[in-house]
Structure formats: C-alpha cells, structure tokens
C-alpha positions as CSV (number, residue, x, y, z in Angstrom):
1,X,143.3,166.4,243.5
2,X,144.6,169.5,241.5
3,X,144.5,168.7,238.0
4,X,147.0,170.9,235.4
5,X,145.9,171.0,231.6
6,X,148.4,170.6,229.6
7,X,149.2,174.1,227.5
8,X,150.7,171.5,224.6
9,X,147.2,171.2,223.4
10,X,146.0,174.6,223.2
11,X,149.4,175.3,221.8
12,X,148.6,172.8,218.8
13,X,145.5,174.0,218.7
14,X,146.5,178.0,218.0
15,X,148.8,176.7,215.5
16,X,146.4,175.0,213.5
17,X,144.2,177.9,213.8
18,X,146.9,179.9,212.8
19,X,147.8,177.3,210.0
20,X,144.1,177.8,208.1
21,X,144.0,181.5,208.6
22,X,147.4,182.0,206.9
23,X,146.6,179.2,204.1
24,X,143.2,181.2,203.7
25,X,144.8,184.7,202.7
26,X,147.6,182.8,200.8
27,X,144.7,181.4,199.3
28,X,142.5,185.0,198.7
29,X,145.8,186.9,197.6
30,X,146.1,184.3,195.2
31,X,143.0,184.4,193.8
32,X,143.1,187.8,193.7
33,X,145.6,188.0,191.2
34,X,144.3,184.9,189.3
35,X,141.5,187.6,188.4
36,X,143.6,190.8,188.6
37,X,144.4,192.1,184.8
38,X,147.0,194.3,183.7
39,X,145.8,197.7,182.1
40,X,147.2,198.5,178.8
41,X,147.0,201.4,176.7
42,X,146.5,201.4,173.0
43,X,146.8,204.3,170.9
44,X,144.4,204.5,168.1
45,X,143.0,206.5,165.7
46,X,139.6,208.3,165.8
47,X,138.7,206.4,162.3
48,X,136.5,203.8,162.4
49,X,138.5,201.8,160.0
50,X,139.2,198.1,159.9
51,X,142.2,198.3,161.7
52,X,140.9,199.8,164.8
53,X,138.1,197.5,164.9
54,X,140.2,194.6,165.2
55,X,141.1,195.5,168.7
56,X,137.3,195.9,169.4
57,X,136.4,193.0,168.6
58,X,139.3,191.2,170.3
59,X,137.6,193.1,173.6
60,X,134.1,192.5,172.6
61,X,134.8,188.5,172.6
62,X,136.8,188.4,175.3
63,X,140.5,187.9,173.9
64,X,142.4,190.2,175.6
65,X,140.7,188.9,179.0
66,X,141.6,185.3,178.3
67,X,145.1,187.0,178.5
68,X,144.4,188.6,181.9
69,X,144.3,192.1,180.2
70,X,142.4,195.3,180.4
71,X,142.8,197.0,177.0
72,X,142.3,200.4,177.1
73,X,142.0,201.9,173.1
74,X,142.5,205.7,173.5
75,X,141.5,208.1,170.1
76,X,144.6,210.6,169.6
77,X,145.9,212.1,166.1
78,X,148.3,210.1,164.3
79,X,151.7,212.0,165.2
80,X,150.8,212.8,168.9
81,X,149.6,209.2,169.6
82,X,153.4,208.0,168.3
83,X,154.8,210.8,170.5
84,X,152.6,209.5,173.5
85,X,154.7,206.0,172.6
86,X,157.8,206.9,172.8
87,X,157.0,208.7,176.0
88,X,155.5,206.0,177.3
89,X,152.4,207.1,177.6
90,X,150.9,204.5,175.4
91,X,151.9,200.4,175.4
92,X,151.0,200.0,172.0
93,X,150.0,202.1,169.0
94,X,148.0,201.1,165.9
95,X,149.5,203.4,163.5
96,X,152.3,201.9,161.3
97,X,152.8,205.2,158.6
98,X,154.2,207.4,161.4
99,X,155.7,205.1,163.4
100,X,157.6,203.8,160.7
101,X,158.9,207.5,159.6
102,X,160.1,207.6,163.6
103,X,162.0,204.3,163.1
104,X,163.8,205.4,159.8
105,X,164.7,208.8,162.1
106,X,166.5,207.0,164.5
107,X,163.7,206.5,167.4
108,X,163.9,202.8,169.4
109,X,160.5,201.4,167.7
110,X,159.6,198.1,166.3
111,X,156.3,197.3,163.5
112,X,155.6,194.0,165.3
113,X,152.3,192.9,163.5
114,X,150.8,194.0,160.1
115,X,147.3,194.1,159.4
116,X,146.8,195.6,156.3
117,X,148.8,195.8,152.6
118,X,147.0,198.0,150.5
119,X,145.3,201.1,151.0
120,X,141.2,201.5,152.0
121,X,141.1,204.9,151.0
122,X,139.3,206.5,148.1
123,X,140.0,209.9,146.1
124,X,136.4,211.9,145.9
125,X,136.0,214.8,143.5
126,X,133.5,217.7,144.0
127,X,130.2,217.6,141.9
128,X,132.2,219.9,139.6
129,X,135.3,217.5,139.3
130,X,134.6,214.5,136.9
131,X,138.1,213.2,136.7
132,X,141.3,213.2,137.8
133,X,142.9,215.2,135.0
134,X,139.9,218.2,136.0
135,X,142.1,218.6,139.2
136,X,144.9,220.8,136.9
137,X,142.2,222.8,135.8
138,X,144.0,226.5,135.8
139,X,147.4,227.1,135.0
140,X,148.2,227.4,139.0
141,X,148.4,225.2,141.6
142,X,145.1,226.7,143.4
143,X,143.3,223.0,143.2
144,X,142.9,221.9,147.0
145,X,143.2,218.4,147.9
146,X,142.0,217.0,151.5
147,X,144.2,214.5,153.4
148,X,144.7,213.6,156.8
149,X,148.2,215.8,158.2
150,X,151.8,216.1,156.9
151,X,153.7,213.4,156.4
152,X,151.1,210.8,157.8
153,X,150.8,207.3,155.3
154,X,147.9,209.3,153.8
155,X,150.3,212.4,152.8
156,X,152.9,210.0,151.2
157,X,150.4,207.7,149.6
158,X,148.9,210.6,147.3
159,X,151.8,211.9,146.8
160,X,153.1,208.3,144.6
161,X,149.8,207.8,143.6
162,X,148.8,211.6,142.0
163,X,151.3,212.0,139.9
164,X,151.2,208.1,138.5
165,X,148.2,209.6,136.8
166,X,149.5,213.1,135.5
167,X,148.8,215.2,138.5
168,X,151.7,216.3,140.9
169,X,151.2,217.5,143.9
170,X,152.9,221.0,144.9
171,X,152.6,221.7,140.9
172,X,149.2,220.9,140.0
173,X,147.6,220.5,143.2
174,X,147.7,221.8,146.6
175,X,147.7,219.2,149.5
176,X,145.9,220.5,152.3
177,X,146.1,219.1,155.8
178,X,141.7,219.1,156.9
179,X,142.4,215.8,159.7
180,X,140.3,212.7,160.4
181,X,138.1,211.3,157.4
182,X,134.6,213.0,158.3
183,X,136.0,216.7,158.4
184,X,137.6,216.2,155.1
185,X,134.4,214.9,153.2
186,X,132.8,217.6,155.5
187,X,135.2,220.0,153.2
188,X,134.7,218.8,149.7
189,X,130.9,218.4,150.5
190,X,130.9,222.4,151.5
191,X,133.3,223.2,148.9
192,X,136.1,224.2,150.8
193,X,138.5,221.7,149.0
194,X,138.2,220.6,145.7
195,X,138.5,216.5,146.2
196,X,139.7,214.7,149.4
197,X,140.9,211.3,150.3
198,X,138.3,209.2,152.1
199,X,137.8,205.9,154.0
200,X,135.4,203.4,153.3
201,X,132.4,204.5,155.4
202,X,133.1,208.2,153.9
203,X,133.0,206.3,150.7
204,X,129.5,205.4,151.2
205,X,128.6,208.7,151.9
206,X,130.1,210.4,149.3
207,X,128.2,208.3,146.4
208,X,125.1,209.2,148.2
209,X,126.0,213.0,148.2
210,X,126.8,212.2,144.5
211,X,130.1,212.9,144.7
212,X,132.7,211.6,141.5
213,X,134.9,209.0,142.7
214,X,138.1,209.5,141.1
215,X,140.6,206.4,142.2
216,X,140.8,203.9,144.6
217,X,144.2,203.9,146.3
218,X,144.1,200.1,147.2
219,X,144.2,199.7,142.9
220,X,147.5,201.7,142.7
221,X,150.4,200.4,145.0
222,X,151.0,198.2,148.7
223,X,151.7,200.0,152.0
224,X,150.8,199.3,155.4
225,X,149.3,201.9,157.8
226,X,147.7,199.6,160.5
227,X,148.8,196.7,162.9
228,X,150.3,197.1,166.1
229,X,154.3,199.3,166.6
230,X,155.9,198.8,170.2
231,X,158.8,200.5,171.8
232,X,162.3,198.3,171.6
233,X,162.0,198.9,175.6
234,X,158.7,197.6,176.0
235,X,159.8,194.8,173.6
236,X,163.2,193.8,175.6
237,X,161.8,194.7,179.4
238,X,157.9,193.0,179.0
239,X,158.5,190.3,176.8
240,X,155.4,188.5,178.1
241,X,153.1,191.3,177.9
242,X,153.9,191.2,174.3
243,X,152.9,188.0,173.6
244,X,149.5,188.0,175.6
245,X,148.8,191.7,174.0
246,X,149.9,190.1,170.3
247,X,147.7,186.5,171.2
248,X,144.5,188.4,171.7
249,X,145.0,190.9,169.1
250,X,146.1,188.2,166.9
251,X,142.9,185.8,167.7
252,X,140.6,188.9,167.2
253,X,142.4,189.5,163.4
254,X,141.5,185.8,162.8
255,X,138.1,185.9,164.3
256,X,137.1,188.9,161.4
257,X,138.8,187.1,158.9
258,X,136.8,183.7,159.7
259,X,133.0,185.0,160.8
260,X,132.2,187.2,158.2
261,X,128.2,186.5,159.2
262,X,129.0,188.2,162.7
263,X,131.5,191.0,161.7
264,X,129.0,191.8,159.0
265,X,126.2,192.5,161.5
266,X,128.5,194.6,164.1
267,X,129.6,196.5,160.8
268,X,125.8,197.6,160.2
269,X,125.1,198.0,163.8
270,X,128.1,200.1,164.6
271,X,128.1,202.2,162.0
272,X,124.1,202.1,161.1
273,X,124.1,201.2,157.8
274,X,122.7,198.7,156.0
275,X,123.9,195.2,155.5
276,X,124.6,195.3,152.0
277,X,127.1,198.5,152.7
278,X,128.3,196.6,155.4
279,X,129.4,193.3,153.3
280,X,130.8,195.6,151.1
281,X,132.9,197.1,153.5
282,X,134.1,193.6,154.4
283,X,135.0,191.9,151.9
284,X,136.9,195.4,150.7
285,X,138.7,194.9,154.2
286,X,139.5,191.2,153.3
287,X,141.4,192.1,149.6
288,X,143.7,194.4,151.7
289,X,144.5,192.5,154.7
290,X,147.6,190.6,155.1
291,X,147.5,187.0,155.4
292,X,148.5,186.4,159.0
293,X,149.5,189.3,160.7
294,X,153.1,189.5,159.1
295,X,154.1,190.9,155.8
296,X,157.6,188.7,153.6
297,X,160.5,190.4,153.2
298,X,160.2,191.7,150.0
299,X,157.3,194.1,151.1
300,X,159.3,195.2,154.2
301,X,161.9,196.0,151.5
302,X,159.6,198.1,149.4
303,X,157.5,199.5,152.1
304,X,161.2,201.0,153.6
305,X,162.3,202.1,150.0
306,X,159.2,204.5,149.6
307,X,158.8,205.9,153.3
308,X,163.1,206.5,152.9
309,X,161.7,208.7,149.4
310,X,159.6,210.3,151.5
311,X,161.2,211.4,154.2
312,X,164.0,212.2,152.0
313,X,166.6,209.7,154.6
314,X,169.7,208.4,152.7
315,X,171.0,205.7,155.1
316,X,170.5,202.4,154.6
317,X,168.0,200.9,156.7
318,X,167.5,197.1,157.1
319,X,164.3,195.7,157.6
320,X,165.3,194.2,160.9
321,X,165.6,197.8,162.3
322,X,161.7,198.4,161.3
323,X,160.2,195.1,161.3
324,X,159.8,192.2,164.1
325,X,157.6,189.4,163.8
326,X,159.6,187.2,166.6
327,X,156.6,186.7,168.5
328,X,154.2,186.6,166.2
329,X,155.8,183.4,164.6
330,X,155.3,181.5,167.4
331,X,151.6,182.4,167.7
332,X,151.4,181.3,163.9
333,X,152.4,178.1,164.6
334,X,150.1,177.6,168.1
335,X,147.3,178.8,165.9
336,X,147.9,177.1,162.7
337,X,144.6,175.5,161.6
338,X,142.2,177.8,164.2
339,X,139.6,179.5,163.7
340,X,137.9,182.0,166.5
C-alpha cells in the first residue's frame, strides 16, 4: 500500500523553524542596541581645570555609560570650540564666557548647567613686580599683562578686576593675548610679559619659581566660565540626549563634590604633584563651585549685566534668553539626597 506523508507537518515544522530564527535576530538586533551608545562630542578646553575634569571623571566612573553614551571630550581654543557649536560640529561645549557673549549677539545658544561662580585664576608678577601698583611703573602703558585671547571670560574678568585696584588696562597696562595657562606662565617666567593671569596648577608653579602673587580673582567678583552651553536646536530636536548627557555630567559634578579622598588622589596622579597641592587645589575648587549645577536669578542678572559692559550690547537681554535649567531641575529632584 502507497503511503502519502502529509506536507501539513513539514509545513508546521518550517514555520516553527522559521518562527525561532526570526525571534533570534529580533532578539540579537535588540541586544545590539541595548549595548549600542550614542557618540557625543564635547568641546573643552586644553586646561586642566576643574571644570574639564568633571567630565573625566563622569567617564572614568562610568556615568555617561550608564546613559548609553560615548563621550568624546575634544581640546580646541575657547572661541573656535563655540564656533565648532554652532556649526554643529560639537554637541556640547564647556565654555560658558564665550558662549555667553554669542548668546547676548544674537546666536540660538542656551547655558544649561553652571559649574562654577567665582573665578580659579590667579594674577602672578615677575620677580621684579612686588605689587599690583609696580605694574604702572613708567609713565606709558608698556607694562604687559598675559591672558588667555580677546574677549574670552579671562579678558573681561581683568579688565573689572585691574582697575578695582588702581590699574586700568589700555592706560596703565597692556593686555596681551599669550593662550592656554602654561604658555602664559611660560611668558612671565622668561620675561616676555610682565605678570600673567594663571590657573591653579600654574599657581603651584609659580610660587615654586618664586614668582609674587599679586590677587586672586576668585576674592574680587562672581562669574561663571564653566558648565555645559547647548545649541537651542540640539535643545528643542534631542531633548532626551539632553537629559542623559546632563544626568551623567550632573552625577560626575556630585561625585567630586562628595569623595574628596578619591578626587584628591586622581588630582596628584594626574597632574603629579603631591597630595597636599592636590587638597589644596580641591577644596579651592569647592569655595567656587555652585551648589547644584544651577546658579538663582540674581546672578544670571549680574552675570548678563557685566558680559552686556563688555561687549558694549545695549539691548535688553532676559535671562531666559541665556540661561536654561529646565532639565536640570528635574535631575535635582531625582537626585536630592545622593551621593555618587
């Protein structure tokens, strides 16, 4: 007798076969995103300040990841890394002083978190200058002073400060754009300037070339130069990527504020000093940052009344037009009571 196999079988058979292959690459492609991060590219500055360690950190302990991020801090100058913003070269950008003088000139930008609200920077004399007053020496304006470039937060910093203390710049001094901290101690260790304006690691050196420290900016006035600035397109068209870039970046401000054993110990290692300089430079960092990642009103106020003197702009700008902390409110509250 001729028996026929049914094909219903096989047919059911093939399906299910079918069935586990297709729920195994659902299942793959899936994971694969689970693990896939999103690549985004910080501006910073080539200072190893406070400020850009922050975002270190947050990558050294794994915040951004958490996120599903890849973090990616690139070194430019100050005014070319806000240029690379607006062209969307970079996601984010560290520096607050020129990206604030963009917004108050009409470019789509946003200050969305604050880091610091007073000044790290330092004013060293050459062995020859003991004081401040020593800078007027001469009846001409021949006394060079080191800052970072034109119209940077350093530029309009000494320029309130100086003359708070008798000395105006363009009168009785000559400001002289040398760049990044190093290369302007470089130039009033060698003499070719007169003083300079340094950060705290080129403080350290500067007392050990016996240098004269002259004023300490973070004794004279409030201003902002670090924390994270954002296009309003990145802010309206990626809202999410905000908030995971502003959570780990948040969680790594927090984490140096709370573990000063640990930030300590990468201070010394990092910058090879020892671990007395390196408490020193922490708890200087701790005096001048702000107290959540936000700054009140008020200071927004002041902060925009200066940088408008600066930049000589008339219009009346609101804080609103500078200054978003949306995003970082909610984090406040999710993180209220945390420590990293």
């Amino acid at each position: 007798m001729l028996v026929v196999k049914s094909s219903a079988g096989n047919s059911r058979k093939r399906m299910t076969r079918i069935g586990l292959l297709l729920s195994a690459a659902l299942w793959l492609l899936g994971a694969e995103r689970a693990f896939a991060t999103e690549q985004v590219k910080l501006h910073v500055s080539g200072a190893s300040s406070p400020n850009a360690l922050v975002y270190r950190f947050a990558n050294d302990n794994g915040f951004y990841k958490a996120e599903g991020l890849e973090v990616l801090p690139i070194m430019a100058g100050m005014l070319p890394g806000i240029q690379g913003l607006i062209a969307g070269s970079f996601d984010f950008s560290q520096i607050l002083g020129q990206g604030a003088g963009a917004i108050l000139r009409g470019v789509p930008l946003k200050i969305v978190m604050v880091f610091d609200t007073r000044p790290l920077w330092w004013l060293f004399g050459g062995k020859n200058i003991k004081n401040l007053q020593m800078l007027k020496a001469g009846k001409k304006a021949t006394t060079q002073v080191a800052i970072s470039s034109f119209g940077a937060a350093l530029d309009q910093v000494t320029r309130e400060v100086l003359p708070k203390h008798g000395v105006v710049p363009d009168r009785d001094v000559v400001l002289r754009a040398v760049g990044n901290a190093p290369d302007r101690l470089a130039a009033v260790i060698n003499g070719s300037v007169d003083a300079a304006v340094v950060d705290h690691m080129g403080r350290i050196v500067a007392k050990k070339q016996q240098l004269n420290e002259l004023l300490f900016y973070g004794d004279q006035m409030e201003f902002v130069s670090g924390g994270v600035v954002a296009t309003e397109k990145t802010l309206s068209e990626r809202p999410e990527l905000v908030r995971r870039f502003l959570r780990g970046t948040l969680k790594g401000f927090l984490w140096w504020k709370f573990h000063e054993k640990e930030v300590v110990s990468k201070l010394a290692e990092i910058w090879r000093i020892s671990e007395t300089e390196a408490v020193e430079i922490y708890r200087s960092s701790l005096m001048a940052f702000s107290a959540d990642g936000t700054i009140p009103r008020g200071l927004q106020e002041r902060m925009i009344a200066f940088q408008k003197k600066a930049l000589r702009v008339e219009r009346e700008i609101a804080p609103e037009s500078v200054y978003d902390f949306s995003v970082l409110g909610g984090l406040k509250v999710e993180f209220k009571n945390t420590r990293f």
